[in-house]
C-alpha positions as a Python dict, from the first residue, in 0.01 Angstrom:
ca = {
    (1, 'X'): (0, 0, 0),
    (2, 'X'): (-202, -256, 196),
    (3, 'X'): (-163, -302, 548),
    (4, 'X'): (-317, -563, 778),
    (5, 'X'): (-384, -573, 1149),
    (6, 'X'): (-213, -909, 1269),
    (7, 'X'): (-200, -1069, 1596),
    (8, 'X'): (43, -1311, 1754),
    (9, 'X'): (-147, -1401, 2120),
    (10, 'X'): (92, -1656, 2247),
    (11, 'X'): (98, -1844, 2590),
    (12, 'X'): (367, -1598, 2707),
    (13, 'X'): (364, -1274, 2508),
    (14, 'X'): (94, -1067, 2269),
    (15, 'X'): (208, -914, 1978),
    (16, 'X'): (-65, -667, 1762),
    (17, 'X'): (109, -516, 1475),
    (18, 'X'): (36, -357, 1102),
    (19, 'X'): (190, -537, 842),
    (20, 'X'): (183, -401, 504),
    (21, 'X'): (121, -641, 149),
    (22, 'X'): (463, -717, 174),
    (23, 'X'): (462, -873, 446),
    (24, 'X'): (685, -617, 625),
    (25, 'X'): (654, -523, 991),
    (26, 'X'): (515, -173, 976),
    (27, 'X'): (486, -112, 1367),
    (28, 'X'): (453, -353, 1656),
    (29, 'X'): (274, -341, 2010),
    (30, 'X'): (401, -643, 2271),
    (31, 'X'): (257, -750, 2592),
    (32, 'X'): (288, -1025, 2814),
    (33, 'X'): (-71, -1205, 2760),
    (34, 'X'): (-309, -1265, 3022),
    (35, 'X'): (-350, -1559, 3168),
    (36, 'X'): (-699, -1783, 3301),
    (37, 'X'): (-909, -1480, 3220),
    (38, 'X'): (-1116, -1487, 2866),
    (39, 'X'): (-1239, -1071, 2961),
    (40, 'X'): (-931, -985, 3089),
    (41, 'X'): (-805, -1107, 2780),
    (42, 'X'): (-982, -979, 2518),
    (43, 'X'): (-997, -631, 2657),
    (44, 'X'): (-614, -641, 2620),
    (45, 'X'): (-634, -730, 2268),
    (46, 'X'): (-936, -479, 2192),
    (47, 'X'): (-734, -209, 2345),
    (48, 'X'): (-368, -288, 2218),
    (49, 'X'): (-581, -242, 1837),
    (50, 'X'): (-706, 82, 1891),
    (51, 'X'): (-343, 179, 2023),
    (52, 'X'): (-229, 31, 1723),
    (53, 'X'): (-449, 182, 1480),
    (54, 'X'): (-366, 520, 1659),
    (55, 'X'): (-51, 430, 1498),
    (56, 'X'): (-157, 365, 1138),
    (57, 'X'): (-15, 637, 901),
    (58, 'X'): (-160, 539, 542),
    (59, 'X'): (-451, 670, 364),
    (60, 'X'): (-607, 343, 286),
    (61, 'X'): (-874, 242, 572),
    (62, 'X'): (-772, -127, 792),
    (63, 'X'): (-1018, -363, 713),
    (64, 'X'): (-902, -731, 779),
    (65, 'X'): (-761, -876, 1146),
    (66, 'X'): (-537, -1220, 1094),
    (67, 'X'): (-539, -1392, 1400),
    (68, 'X'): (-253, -1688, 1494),
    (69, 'X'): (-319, -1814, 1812),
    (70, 'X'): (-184, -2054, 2079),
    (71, 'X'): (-440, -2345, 2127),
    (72, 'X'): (-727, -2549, 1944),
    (73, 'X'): (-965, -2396, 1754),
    (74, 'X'): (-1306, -2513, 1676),
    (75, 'X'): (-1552, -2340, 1438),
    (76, 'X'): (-1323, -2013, 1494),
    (77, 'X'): (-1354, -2028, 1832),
    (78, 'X'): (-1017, -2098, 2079),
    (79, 'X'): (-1169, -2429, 2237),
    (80, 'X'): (-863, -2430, 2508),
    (81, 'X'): (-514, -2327, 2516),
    (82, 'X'): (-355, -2492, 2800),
    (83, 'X'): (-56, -2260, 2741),
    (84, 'X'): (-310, -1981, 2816),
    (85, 'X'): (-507, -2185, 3042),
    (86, 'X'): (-826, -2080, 2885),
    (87, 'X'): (-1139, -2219, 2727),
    (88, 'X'): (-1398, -2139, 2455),
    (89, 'X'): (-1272, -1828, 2431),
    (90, 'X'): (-1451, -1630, 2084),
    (91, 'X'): (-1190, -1389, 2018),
    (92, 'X'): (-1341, -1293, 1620),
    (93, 'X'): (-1654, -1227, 1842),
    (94, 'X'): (-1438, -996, 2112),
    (95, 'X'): (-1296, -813, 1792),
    (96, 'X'): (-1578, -790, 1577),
    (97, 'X'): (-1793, -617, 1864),
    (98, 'X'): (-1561, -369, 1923),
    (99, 'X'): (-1485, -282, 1586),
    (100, 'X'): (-1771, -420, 1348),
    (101, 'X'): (-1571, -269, 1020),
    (102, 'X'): (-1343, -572, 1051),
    (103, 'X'): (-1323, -944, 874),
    (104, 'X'): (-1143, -1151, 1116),
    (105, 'X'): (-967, -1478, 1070),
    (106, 'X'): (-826, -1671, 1306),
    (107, 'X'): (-590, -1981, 1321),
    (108, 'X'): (-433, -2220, 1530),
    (109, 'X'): (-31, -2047, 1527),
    (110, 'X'): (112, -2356, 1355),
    (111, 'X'): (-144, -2346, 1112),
    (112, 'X'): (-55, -2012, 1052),
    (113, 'X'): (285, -2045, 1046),
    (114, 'X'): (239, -2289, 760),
    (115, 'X'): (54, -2092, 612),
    (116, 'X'): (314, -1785, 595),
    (117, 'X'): (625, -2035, 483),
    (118, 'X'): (447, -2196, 223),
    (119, 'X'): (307, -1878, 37),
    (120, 'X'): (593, -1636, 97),
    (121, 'X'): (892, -1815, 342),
    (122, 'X'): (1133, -2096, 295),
    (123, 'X'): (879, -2349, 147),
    (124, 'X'): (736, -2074, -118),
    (125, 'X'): (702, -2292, -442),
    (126, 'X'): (563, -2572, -323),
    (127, 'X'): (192, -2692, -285),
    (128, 'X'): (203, -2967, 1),
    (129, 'X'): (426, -2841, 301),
    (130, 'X'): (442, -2924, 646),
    (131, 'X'): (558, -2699, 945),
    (132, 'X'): (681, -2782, 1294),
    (133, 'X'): (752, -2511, 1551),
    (134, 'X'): (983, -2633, 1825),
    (135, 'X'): (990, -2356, 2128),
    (136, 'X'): (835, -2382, 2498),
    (137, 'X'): (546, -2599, 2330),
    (138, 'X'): (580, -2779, 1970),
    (139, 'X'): (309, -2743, 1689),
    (140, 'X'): (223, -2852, 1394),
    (141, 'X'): (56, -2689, 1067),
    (142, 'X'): (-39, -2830, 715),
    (143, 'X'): (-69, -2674, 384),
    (144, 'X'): (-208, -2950, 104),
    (145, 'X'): (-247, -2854, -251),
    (146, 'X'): (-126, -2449, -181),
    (147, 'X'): (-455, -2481, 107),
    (148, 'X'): (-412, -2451, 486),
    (149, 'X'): (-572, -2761, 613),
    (150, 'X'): (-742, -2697, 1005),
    (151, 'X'): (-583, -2951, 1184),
    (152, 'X'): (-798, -3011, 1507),
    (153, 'X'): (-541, -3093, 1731),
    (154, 'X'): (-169, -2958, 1831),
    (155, 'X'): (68, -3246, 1768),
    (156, 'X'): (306, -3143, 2053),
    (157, 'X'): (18, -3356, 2304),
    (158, 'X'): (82, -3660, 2087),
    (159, 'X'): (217, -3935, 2304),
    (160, 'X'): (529, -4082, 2265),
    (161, 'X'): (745, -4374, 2468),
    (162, 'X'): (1080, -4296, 2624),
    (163, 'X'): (1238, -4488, 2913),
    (164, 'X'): (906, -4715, 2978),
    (165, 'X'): (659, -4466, 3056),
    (166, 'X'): (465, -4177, 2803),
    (167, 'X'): (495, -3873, 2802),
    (168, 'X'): (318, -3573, 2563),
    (169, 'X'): (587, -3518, 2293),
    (170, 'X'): (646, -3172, 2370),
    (171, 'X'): (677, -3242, 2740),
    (172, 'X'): (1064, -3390, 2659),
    (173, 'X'): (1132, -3239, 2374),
    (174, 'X'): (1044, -2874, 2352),
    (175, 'X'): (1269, -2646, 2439),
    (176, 'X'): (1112, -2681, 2760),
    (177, 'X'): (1104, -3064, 2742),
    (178, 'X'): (1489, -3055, 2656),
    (179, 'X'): (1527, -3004, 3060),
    (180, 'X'): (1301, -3228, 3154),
    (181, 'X'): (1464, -3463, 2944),
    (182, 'X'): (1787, -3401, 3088),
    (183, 'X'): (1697, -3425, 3425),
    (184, 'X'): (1546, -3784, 3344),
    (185, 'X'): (1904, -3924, 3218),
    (186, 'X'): (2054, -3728, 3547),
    (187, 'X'): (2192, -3410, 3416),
    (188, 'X'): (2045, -3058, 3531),
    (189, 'X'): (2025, -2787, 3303),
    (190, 'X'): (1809, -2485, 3299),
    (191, 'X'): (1758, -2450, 2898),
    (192, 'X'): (1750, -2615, 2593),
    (193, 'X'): (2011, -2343, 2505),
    (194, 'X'): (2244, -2490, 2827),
    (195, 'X'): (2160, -2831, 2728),
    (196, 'X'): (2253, -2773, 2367),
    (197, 'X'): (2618, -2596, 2489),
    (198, 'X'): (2706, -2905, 2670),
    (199, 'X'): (2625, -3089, 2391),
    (200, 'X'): (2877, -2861, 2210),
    (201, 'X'): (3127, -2939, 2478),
    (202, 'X'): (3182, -3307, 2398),
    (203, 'X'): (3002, -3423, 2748),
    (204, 'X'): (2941, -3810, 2645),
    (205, 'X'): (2595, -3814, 2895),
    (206, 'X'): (2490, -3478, 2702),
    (207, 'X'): (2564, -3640, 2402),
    (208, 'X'): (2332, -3956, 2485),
    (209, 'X'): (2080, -3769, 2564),
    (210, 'X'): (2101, -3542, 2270),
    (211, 'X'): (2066, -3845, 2040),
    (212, 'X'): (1792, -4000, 2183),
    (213, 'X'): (1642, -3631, 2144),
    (214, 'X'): (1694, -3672, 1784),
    (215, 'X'): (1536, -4003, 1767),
    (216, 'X'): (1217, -3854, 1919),
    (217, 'X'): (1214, -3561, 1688),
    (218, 'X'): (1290, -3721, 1388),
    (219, 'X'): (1080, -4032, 1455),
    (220, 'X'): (799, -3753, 1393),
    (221, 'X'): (942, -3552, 1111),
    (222, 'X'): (948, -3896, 926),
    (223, 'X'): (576, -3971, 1038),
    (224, 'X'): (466, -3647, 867),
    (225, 'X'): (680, -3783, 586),
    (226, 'X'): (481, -4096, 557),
    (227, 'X'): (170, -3914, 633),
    (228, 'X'): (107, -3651, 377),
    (229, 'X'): (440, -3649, 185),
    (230, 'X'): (489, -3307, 178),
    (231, 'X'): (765, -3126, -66),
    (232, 'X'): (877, -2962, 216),
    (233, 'X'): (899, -2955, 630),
    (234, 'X'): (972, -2629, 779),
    (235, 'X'): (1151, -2581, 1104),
    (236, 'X'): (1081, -2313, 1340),
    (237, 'X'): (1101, -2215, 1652),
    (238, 'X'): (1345, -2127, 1974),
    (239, 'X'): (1550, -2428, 1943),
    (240, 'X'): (1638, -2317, 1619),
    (241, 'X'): (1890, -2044, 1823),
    (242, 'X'): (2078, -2404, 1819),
    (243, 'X'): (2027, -2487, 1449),
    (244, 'X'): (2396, -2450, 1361),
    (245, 'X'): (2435, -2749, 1633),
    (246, 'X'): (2174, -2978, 1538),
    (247, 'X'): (2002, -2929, 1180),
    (248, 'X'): (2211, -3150, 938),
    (249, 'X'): (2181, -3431, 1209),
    (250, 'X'): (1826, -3411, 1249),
    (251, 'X'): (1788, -3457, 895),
    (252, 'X'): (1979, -3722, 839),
    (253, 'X'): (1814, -3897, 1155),
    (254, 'X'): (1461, -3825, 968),
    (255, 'X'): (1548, -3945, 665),
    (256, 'X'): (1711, -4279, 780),
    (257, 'X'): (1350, -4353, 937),
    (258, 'X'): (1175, -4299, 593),
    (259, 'X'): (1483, -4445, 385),
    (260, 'X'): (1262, -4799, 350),
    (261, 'X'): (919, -4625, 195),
    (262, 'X'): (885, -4509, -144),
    (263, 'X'): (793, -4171, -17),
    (264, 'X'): (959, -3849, -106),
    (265, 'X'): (1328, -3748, 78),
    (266, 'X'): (1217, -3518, 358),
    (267, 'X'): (1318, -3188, 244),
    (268, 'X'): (1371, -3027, 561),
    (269, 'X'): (1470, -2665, 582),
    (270, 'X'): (1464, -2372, 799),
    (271, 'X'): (1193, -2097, 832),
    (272, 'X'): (1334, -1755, 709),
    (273, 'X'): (1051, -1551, 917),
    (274, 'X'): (1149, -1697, 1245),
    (275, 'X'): (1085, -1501, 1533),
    (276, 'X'): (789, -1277, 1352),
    (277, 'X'): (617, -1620, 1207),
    (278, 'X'): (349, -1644, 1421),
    (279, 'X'): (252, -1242, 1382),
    (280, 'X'): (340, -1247, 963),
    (281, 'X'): (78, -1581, 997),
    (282, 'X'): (-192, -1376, 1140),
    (283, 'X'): (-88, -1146, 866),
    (284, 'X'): (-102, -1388, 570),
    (285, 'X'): (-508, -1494, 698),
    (286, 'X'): (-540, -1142, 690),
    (287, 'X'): (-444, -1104, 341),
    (288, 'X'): (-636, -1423, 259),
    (289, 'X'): (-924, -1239, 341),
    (290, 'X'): (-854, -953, 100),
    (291, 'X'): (-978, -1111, -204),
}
């Protein structure tokens, strides 16, 4: 069978793993990634591969790397991740002189993420799908016509209006932004997962807050709606831990924006990878290599 090197280098852990053709987790290294150091960072990635390939146990030789990756990419290269706080960073470059045997991709995580849900997840069927992931940051991805399209810009830094003043999207409405959000409409809470609890609790300020929350969020599902009318929007990320709370009324808030347009009902569903979407991402540009 197959198997893949893929590589989830988010802004607070980095995950190098073999996935097989099936898009099964073989065996997986984590680390918490480095930060504000481009050599100090790709020597951890170089060396958690050769740790991992230590680990490989099939006959058939490794030879494609899928990359998903926290930040903006330009011509391959990881312009700046503010989440990793650094820039121009040429990780295909960092990979392929260490181990020249290798074809390397590498994506923007969202972008990868779309990538996984529309070929194999919970869009799988459908040729134009959008993805949003909704954890400490929020990001976007695009697949048009069955074909990831390289977005050149993270949509959680879009600006949006809230009480008179702007703020980046994701900066109030991440899980992150959730407490920042709170703590603008006077209530203190240390998660998204607290916030979302009181929310549970009946608190009427909670409450307010939650639904302007879900004005925010949806106001953007709906724009990628209108945008690219996509068959489906996939949902990902650590808010979904709060899902069971929150789902059906985001997409009825979505869909009342769109309502007046002759554009497709947003069909909004869940991602079935979840927590392994950004490392089965890297692994579906790895397969997309293997042609």
């Amino acid at each position: 069978m197959k198997t893949y090197i893929a590589i989830d280098l988010g802004g607070t852990n980095l995950r190098v793993g073999l996935v097989n053709e099936n898009l099964e987790v073989v065996t997986m290294l984590r680390e918490l990634s480095i930060h504000n150091d481009e050599d100090a960072l790709g020597e951890q990635i170089v060396r958690m591969i050769g740790e991992i390939l230590k680990l490989h146990r099939g006959n058939e030789k490794i030879k494609y790397v899928g990359i998903s990756a926290a930040g903006f990419f330009e011509n391959n290269i990881l312009k700046f991740s503010p989440n990793l706080q650094i820039r121009d960073f040429d990780i295909i470059k960092v990979i392929k002189d260490a181990y020249p045997e290798f074809t390397v991709e590498a994506e923007n995580d969202a972008s990868a993420s779309a990538l996984v849900e529309a070929k194999f997840g919970a869009a799988k069927g459908c040729k134009d799908v959008f993805f949003i992931t909704i954890s400490s940051g929020i990001g976007y991805g695009l697949v048009a016509n069955g074909k990831l399209v390289n977005l050149p810009f993270e949509g959680g830094h879009n600006y949006v209006g809230y009480q008179g003043r702007f703020y980046e999207f994701e900066q109030i409405c991440s899980g992150n932004g959730l407490v920042l959000l709170a703590k603008l409409n006077g209530l203190e809470v240390a998660s998204s997962r607290e916030f979302f609890a009181i929310v549970a609790s009946g608190d009427r300020l909670a409450h307010k807050i939650y639904d302007d929350w879900l004005n925010l969020v949806g106001a953007q599902i709906a724009n990628a709606q209108l945008l690219f009318n996509p068959e489906a929007v996939v949902l990902s990320g650590g808010v979904m831990n709060s899902s069971s709370l929150f789902f059906e009324d985001l997409k009825s808030v979505a869909n009342a924006f769109t309502a007046p347009f002759p554009v497709r009902k947003i069909n909004l569903v869940q991602s079935i990878f979840k927590d392994d979407t950004g490392l089965l991402g890297g692994a579906a540009l790895a397969a997309s290599l293997d042609k």
